[in-house]
C-alpha positions as semicolon CSV with decimal commas, in nm:
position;residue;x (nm);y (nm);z (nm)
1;X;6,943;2,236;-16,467
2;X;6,613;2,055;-16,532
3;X;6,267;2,265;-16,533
4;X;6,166;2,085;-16,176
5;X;6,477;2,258;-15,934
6;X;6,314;2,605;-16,062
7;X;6,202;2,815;-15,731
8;X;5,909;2,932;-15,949
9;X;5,822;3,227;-15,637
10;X;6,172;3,364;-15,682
11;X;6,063;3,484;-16,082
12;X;5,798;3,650;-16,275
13;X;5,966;3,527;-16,626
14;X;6,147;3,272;-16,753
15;X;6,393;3,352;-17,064
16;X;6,451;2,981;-17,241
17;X;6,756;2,978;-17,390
18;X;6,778;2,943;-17,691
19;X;6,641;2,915;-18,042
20;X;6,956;3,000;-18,317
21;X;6,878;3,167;-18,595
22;X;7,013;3,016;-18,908
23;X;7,071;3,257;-19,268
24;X;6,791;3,120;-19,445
25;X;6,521;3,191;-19,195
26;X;6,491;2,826;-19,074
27;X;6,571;2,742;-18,650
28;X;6,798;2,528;-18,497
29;X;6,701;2,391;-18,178
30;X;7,014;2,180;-18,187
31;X;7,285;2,419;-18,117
32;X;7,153;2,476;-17,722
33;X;6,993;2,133;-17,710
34;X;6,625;2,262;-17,722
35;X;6,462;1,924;-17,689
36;X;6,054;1,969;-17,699
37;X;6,045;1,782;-17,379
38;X;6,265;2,041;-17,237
39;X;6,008;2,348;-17,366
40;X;5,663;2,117;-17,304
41;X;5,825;2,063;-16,897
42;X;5,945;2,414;-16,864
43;X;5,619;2,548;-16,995
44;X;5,377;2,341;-16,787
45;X;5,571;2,396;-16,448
46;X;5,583;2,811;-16,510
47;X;5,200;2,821;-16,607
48;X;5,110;2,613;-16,291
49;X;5,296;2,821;-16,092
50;X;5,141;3,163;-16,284
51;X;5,427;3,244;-16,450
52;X;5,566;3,354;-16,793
53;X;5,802;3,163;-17,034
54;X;5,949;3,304;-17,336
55;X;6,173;3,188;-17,561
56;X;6,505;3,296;-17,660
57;X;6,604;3,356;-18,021
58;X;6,978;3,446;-18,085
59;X;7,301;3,429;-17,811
60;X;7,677;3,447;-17,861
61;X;7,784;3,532;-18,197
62;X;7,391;3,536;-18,381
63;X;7,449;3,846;-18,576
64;X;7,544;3,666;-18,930
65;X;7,238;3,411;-18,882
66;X;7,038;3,739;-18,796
67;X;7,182;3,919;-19,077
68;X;7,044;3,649;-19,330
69;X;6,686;3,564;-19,146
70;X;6,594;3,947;-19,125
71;X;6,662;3,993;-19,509
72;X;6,392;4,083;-19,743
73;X;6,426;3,718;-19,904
74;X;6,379;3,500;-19,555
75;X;6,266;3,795;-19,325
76;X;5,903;3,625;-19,350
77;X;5,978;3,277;-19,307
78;X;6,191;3,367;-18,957
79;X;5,866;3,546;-18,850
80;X;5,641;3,304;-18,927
81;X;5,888;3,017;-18,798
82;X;5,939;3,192;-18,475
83;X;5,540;3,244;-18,416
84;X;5,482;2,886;-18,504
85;X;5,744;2,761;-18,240
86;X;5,596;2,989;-17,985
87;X;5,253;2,888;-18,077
88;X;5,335;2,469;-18,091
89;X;5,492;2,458;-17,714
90;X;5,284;2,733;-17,558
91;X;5,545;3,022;-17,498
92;X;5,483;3,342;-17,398
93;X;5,664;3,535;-17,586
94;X;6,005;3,581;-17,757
95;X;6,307;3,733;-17,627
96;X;6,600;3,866;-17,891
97;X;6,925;3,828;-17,861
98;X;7,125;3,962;-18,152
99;X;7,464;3,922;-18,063
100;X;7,670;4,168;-18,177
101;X;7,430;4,437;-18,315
102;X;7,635;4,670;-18,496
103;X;7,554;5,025;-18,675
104;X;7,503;4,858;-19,064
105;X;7,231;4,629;-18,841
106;X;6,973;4,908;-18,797
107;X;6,739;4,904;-19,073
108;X;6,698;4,484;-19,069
109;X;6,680;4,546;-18,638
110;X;6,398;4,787;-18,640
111;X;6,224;4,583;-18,987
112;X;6,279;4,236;-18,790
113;X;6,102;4,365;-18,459
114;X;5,839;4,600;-18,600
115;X;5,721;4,289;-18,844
116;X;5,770;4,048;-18,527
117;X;5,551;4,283;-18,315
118;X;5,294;4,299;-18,571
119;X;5,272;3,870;-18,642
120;X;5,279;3,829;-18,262
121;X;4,987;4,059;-18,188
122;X;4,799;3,892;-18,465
123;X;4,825;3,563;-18,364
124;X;4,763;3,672;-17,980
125;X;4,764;3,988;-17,848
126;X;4,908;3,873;-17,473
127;X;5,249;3,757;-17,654
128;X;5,548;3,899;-17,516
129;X;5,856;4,085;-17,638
130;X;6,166;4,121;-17,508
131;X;6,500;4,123;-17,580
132;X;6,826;4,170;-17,421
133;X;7,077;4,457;-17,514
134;X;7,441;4,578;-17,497
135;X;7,508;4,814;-17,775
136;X;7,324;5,038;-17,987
137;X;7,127;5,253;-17,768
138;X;6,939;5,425;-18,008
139;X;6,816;5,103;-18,188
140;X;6,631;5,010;-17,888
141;X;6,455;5,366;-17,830
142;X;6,341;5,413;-18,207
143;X;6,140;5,088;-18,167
144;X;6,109;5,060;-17,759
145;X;5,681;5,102;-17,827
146;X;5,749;4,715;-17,973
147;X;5,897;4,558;-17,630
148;X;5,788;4,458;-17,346
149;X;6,113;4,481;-17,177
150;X;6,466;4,592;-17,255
151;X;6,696;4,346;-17,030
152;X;7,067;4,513;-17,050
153;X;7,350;4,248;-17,024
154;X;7,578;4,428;-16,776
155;X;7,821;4,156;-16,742
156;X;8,116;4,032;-16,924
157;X;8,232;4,393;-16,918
158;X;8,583;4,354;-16,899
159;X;8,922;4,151;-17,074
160;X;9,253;4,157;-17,073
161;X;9,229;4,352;-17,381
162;X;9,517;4,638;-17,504
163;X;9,510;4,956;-17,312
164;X;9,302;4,771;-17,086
165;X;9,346;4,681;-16,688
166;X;9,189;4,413;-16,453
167;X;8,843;4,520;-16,428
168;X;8,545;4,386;-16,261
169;X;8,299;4,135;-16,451
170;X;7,981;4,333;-16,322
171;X;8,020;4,632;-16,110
172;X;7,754;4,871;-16,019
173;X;7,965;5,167;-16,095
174;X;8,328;5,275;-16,192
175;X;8,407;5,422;-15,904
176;X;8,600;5,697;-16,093
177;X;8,833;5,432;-16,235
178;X;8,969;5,560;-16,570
179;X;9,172;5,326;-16,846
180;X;9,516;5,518;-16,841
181;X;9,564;5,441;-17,232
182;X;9,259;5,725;-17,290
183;X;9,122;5,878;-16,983
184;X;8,776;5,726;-17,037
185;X;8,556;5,594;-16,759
186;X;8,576;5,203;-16,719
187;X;8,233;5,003;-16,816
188;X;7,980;4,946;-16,502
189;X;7,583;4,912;-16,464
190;X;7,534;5,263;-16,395
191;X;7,732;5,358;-16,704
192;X;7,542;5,165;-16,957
193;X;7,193;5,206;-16,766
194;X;7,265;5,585;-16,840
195;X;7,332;5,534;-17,203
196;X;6,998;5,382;-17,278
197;X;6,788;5,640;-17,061
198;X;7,005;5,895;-17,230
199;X;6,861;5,751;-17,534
200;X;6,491;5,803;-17,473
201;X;6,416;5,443;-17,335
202;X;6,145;5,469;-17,048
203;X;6,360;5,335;-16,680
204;X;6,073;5,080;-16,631
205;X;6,124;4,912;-16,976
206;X;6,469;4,857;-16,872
207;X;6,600;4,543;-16,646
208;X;6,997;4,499;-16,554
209;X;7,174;4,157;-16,560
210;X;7,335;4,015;-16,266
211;X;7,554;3,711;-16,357
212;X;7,589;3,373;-16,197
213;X;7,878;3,308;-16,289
214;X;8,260;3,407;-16,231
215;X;8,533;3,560;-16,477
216;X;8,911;3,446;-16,358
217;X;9,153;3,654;-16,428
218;X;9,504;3,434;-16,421
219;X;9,899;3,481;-16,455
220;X;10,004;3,754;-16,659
221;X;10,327;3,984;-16,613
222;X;10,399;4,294;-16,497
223;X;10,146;4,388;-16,277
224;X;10,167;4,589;-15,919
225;X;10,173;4,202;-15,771
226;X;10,347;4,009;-16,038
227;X;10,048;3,884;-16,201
228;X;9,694;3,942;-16,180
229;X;9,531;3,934;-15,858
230;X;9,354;4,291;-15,765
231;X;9,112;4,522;-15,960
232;X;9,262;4,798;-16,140
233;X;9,630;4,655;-16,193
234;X;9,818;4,729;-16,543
235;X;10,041;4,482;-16,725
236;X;10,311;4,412;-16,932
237;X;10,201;4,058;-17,062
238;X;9,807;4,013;-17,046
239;X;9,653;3,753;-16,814
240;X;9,450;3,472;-16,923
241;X;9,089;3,468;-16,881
242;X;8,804;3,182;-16,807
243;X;8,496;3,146;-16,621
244;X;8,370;2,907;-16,322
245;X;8,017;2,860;-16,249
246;X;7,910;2,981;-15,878
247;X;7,964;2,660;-15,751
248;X;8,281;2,612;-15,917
249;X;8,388;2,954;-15,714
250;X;8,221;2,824;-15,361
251;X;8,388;2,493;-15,416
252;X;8,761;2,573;-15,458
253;X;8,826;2,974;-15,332
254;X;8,563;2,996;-15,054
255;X;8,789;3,102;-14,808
256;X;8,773;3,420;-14,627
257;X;9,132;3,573;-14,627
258;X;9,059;3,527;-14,984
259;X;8,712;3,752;-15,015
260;X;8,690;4,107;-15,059
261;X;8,436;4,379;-15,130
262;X;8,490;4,692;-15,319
263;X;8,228;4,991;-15,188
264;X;8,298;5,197;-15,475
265;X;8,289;4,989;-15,726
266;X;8,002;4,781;-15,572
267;X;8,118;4,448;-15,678
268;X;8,278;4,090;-15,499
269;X;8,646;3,944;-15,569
270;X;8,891;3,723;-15,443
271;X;9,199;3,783;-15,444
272;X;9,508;3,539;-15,511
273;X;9,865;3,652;-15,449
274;X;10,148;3,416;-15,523
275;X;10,448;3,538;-15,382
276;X;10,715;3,478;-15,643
277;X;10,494;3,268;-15,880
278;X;10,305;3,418;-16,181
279;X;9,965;3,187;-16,121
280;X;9,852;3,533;-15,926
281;X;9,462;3,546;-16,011
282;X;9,209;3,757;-15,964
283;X;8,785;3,673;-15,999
284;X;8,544;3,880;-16,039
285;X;8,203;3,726;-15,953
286;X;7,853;3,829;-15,772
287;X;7,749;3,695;-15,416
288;X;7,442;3,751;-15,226
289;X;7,533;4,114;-15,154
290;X;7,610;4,189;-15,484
291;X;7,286;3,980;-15,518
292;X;7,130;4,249;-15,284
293;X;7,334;4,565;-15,465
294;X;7,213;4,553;-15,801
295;X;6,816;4,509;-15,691
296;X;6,836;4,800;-15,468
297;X;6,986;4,992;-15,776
298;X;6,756;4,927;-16,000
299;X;6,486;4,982;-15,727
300;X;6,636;5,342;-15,675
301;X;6,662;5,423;-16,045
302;X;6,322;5,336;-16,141
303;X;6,413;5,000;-16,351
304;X;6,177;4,746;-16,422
305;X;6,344;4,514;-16,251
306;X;6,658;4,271;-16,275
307;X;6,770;3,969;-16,477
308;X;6,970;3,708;-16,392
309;X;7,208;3,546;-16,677
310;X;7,161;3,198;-16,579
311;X;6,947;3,009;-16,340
312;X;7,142;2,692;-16,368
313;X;7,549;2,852;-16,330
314;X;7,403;2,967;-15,982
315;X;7,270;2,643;-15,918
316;X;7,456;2,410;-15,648
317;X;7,333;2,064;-15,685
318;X;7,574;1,901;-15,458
319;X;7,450;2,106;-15,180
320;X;7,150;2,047;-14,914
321;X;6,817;2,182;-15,011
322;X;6,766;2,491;-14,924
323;X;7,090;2,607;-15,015
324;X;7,146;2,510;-15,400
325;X;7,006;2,827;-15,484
326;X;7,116;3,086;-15,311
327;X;7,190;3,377;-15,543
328;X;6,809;3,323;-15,629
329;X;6,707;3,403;-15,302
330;X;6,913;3,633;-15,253
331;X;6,771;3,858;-15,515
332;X;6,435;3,715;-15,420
333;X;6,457;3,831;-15,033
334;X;6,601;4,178;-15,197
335;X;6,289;4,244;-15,358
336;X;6,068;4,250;-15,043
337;X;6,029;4,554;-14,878
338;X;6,166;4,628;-14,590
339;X;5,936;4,585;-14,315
340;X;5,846;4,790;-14,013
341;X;5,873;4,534;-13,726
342;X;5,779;4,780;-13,386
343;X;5,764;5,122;-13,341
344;X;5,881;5,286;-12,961
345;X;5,935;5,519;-12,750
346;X;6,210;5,663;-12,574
347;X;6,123;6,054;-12,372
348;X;6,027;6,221;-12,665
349;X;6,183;5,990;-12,928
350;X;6,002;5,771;-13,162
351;X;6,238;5,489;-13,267
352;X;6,134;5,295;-13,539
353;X;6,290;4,956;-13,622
354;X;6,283;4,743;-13,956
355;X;6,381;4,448;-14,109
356;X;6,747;4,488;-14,335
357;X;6,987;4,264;-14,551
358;X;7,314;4,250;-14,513
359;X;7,491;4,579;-14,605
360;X;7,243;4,733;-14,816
361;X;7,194;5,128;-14,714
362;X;6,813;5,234;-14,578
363;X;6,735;5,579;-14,501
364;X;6,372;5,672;-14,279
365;X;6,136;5,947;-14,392
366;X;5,841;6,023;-14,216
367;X;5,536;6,308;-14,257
368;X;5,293;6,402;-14,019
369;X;5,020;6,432;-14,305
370;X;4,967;6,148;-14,516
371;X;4,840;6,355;-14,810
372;X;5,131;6,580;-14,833
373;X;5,378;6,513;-15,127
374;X;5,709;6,561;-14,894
375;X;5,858;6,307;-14,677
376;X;6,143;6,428;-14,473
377;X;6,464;6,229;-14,415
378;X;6,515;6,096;-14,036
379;X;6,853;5,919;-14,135
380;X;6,993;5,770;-14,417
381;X;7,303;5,550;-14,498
382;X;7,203;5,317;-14,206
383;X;7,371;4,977;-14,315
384;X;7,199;4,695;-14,286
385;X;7,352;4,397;-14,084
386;X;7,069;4,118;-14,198
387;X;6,942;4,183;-13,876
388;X;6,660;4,431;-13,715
389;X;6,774;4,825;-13,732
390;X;6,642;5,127;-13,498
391;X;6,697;5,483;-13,596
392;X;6,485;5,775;-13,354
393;X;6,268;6,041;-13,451
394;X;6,361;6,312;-13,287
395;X;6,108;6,468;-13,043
396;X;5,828;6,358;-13,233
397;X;5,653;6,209;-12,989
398;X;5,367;6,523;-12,989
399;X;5,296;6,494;-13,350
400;X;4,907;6,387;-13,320
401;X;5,016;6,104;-13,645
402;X;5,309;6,037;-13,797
403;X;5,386;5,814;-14,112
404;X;5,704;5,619;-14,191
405;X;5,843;5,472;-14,496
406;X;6,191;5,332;-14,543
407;X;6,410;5,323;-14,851
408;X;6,712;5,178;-15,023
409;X;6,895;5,538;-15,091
410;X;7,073;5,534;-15,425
């Protein structure tokens, strides 16, 4: 996806992905195809639209070529490398990406990022630092004074693994889905968001991924349809798994019969049921209302905000303008408030009506006095329809003022 299809409004940062790190300290730009035209277009389009670009250091499978650049022999060459690259295209910052990050990593993970802190401040103290995060918790909270932001990458979340069952890519929550092999709660957004505040990291530091891509569960024996085709089935013989980008999804299983949406677990499927074939499948993947789900979340918890794992899987080029990038905009029309349109009167009734998306939840406070800390709840749970929403105020119509506000309720 070239630098020029970016809806620069839609952002406030740009993660480019991605520097590797090799053993010795040294980079390769060559594994992602990081071409410096790519980094010297990117850059210029993101500052002209006032916006931040930082590079990404790391991805799939890093943590040996971290392992050997954060040593005490190479640790200072990878810093200084990293700061030079930043420094030679005009990046932002750096975002990490050590992929896995297991226990033995701690003391070169906190070393690495304290050092890299310290070098980027030095050469300019408006340099960023982020990273993204999965595992270790408590890595990220002993050095969280070092980032910027703490993106969590809640996808990928699920396999056909043993003791495992067909589980949703990216849900919100678990629903109170348990694996039956231990009795443990099945992975979701809320889950790991809770780990890392558990941890001590501040809820603003923290972003949550949404993915723009799909995870196909296929074939498989054994299963409460054959093969796998619905969340939560168990099987004898594991399915296979692969992924389609969002157009691949739109393209070939855009059909409604085939759509469904789980409310508990907060997450999009489709659903394919072979009678008497084992080519069952089941995909897990995030439309605009899961678009729409996970902002509201991390509105209601506090987060810093959402990230979206990547730009160019959600990206339909085939398609009309206007609608290549529609995961974008859904997230981007999610972050706008929603918006009082006309307030009226019916007896002694004050309905208020607002702006909604499609099947997020609002609830209405009001207060009569503006400098009072409580709000009280008209309604709440009103689902949106995309459309303009009324709810009343009951007999408030001799209040001498009256204040609204409306919310996405957790």
């Amino acid at each position: 996806m070239p630098a020029s299809n970016v809806d620069y409004t839609a952002v406030s940062h740009i993660i480019h992905f991605a520097l590797v790190p090799m053993p010795d300290g040294t980079l390769s730009t060559a594994m992602n195809d990081l071409r410096p035209s790519y980094s010297t277009d990117l850059v210029a389009r993101a500052h002209a639209a006032t916006r931040k670009v930082l590079v990404c250091v790391g991805g799939v499978d890093s943590q040996v070529g971290f392992q050997g650049a954060t040593s005490i022999a190479h640790c200072g060459t990878f810093i200084t490398n990293l700061v030079s690259f930043v420094s030679a295209y005009g990046y932002d910052g750096i975002d990490i990406d050590w992929e896995p990050l297991d226990t033995g990593d701690s003391t070169l993970f906190t070393n690495f990022v304290t050092r890299l802190r310290t070098a980027l401040t030095a050469h300019n103290p408006q340099l960023l630092l982020t990273a993204a995060a999965a595992w270790q918790p408590d890595f990220f909270a002993a050095v969280q004074s070092k980032f910027d932001q703490i993106n969590l990458m809640t996808y990928d979340l699920s396999g056909p693994w043993p003791g495992w069952i067909t589980w949703f890519n990216s849900p919100v929550f678990d629903g109170g889905t348990r694996f039956q092999s231990t009795g443990e709660l099945v992975p979701s957004i809320d889950g790991m968001v809770n780990d890392f505040l558990a941890a001590g990291i501040a809820s603003t530091k923290l972003g949550i991924g949404i993915p723009f891509y799909a995870v196909v569960w296929s074939g498989g024996t054994g299963t409460s349809t054959g093969g796998a085709s619905l969340p939560r089935q168990t099987w004898a013989a594991a399915p296979a798994l692969d992924w389609l980008t969002y157009d691949e999804v739109m393209t070939q299983y855009n059909q409604p019969q085939y759509y469904h949406w789980d409310t508990n677990a907060q997450a999009a499927y489709i659903s394919l049921d072979y009678t008497g074939s084992p080519n069952d499948q089941f995909i897990s993947y995030d439309n605009e209302y899961a678009c729409q789900a996970k902002v509201s979340y991390a509105r209601n918890r506090g987060l810093g905000g959402v990230m979206m794992f990547d730009l160019g899987n959600g990206y339909r080029n085939s398609q009309p303008v206007g609608q290549r990038d529609r995961l974008l905009q859904a997230v981007k029309k999610a972050m706008e408030a929603p918006r009082i349109t006309r307030l009226g009167i019916t007896g002694q009734n004050i309905d208020v009506h607002f702006t909604s998306l499609p099947l997020a939840a609002y609830r209405v406070l009001c207060k009569s006095n503006l400098t009072a800390t409580t709000w009280h709840t008209i309604t709440t749970n009103i689902i949106g329809s995309g459309n303009i929403l009324q709810c009343s105020d009951t007999n408030a119509l001799g209040q001498s003022t009256r204040f609204y506000r409306i919310q996405t309720p957790p």
